[in-house]
N, C-alpha and C positions, 0 to 999 in steps of 0.2 A: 585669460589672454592679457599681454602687459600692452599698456598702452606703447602709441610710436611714440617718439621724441626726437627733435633736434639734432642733425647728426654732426654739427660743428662741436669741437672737443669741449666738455665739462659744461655743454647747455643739455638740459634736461626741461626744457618746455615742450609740451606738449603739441605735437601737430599732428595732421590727417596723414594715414600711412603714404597715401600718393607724393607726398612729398619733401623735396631734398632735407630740408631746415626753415626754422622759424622766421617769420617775416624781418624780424631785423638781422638777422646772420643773412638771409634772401641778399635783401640789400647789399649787406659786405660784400657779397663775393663779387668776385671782377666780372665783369661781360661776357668774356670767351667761356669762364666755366658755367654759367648760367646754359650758356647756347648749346653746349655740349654735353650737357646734364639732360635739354629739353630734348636734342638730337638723338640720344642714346634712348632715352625712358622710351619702355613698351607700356601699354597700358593693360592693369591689370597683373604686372609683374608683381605688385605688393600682394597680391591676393595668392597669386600661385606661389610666391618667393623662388623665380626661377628668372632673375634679373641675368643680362646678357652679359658675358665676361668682359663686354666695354663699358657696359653702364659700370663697372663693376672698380676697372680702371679710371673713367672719367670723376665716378664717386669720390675714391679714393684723393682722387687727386684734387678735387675740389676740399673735401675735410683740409686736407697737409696746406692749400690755399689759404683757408679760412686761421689756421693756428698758426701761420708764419706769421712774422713780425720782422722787418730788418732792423740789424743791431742788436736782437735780442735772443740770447742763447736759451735762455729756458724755454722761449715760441719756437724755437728750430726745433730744439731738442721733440717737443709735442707735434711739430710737423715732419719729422725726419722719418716714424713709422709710417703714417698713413700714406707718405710720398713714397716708401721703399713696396707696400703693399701695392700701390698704384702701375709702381712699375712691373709688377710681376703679373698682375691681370693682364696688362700690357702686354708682356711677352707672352701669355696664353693667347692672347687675339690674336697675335701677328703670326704665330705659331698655327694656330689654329686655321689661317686664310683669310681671318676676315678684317685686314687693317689693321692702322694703327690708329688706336683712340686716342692718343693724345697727340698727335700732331693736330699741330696751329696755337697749341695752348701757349701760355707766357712760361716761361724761365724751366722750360721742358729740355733735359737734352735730347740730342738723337739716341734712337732706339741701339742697344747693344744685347743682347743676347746673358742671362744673368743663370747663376745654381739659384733655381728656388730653391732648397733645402737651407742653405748658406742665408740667402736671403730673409726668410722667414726665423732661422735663428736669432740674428740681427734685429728683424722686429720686436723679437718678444725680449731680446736683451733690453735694446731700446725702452720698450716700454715698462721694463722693472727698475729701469733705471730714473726713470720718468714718476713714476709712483714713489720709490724713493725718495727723491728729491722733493714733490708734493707734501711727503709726510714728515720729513724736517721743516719744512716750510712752514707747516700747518702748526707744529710742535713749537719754534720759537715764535708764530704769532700770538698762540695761545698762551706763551709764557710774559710776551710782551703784555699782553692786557691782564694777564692775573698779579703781574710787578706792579705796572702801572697801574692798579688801582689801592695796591695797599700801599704806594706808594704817597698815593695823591691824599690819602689820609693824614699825611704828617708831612708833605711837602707837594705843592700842587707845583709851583716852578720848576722842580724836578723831576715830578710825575712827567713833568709836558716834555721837556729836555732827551730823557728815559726814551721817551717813547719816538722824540723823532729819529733820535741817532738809531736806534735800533730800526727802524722802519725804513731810513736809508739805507742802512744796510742790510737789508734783505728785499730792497730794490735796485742796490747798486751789483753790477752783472760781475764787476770783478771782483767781488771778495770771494764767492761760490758759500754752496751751502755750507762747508763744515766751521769756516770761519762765523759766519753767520748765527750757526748754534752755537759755539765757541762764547759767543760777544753776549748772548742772551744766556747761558749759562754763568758767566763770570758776572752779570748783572743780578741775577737770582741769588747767587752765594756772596755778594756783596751787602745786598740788602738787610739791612738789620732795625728795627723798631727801635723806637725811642723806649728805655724802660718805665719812664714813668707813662707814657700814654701806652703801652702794651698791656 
């Protein structure tokens, strides 16, 4: 049996299946989904795994809460699935007779009527797109720190230099990833040892 965990995006700490996320993700979430989370939960849902199609939507939409960030498009991007998932629970509730689960919440729109099919394409578009973009990321940080160290062998002012300009950019929103790899590759094929200390 795999343990539960954390269900705010990319925490994997350990919690009791009863509940939503880890005490410090707890905290982050805003009030209204806290209350909506406690509103929805059946007790015992985790045991039977037979959670209500509003816990289901309110879930949902609590995660896409927790991974937004205003101004920042790679937090949209990681909120834009669990938010498109949200609303389709949504439309099975409302569909279904039993309300709408996310009214009252913050930055909710009104309910519209959606193609799950369409919808759920979208998700998983989104989210290989999203894994993508993670695994360049992941790919020039790693490149940053394996430059910058043989770097700092033969020039530590430059090692330092190396590493911030790369680090802003790949926190700066506008360059996007492929420039980003671009700047950490053209650094990597720059690099070249001194002969005599090589």
């Amino acid at each position: 049996m795999t343990a539960h965990h954390c269900h705010a995006a990319g925490c994997d700490r350990p919690c009791a299946p009863r509940l939503f996320a880890c005490p410090g993700h707890w905290r982050e979430l805003p009030e209204p989904y806290k209350a909506a989370i406690r509103r929805e939960y059946r007790r015992g849902q985790e045991r039977t795994k037979t959670p209500t199609v509003r816990y289901l939507a309110v879930q949902r939409a609590a995660v896409a809460a927790l991974a937004f960030r205003p101004n920042d498009e790679a937090a949209a991007r990681r909120a834009a699935p669990p938010m498109l998932e949200a609303e389709i629970w949504r439309d099975d509730a409302i569909a279904g007779g039993h309300g709408d689960p996310l009214e009252g919440l913050p930055a909710v729109r009104p309910h519209q009527p959606i193609d799950h099919a369409r919808a759920w394409e979208v998700v998983w578009k989104l989210r290989r797109e999203v894994r993508e973009q993670d695994r360049v990321l992941d790919l020039a940080a790693a490149l940053i720190e394996r430059e910058t160290a043989k770097l700092a062998r033969y020039s530590p002012d430059g090692a330092r230099r190396l590493a911030e300009l790369l680090r802003l950019a790949l926190d700066h929103e506008g360059l996007g990833r492929w420039r980003v790899e671009l700047e950490a590759d053209d650094a990597a094929r720059t690099y070249r040892p001194r002969a005599s200390l090589a």
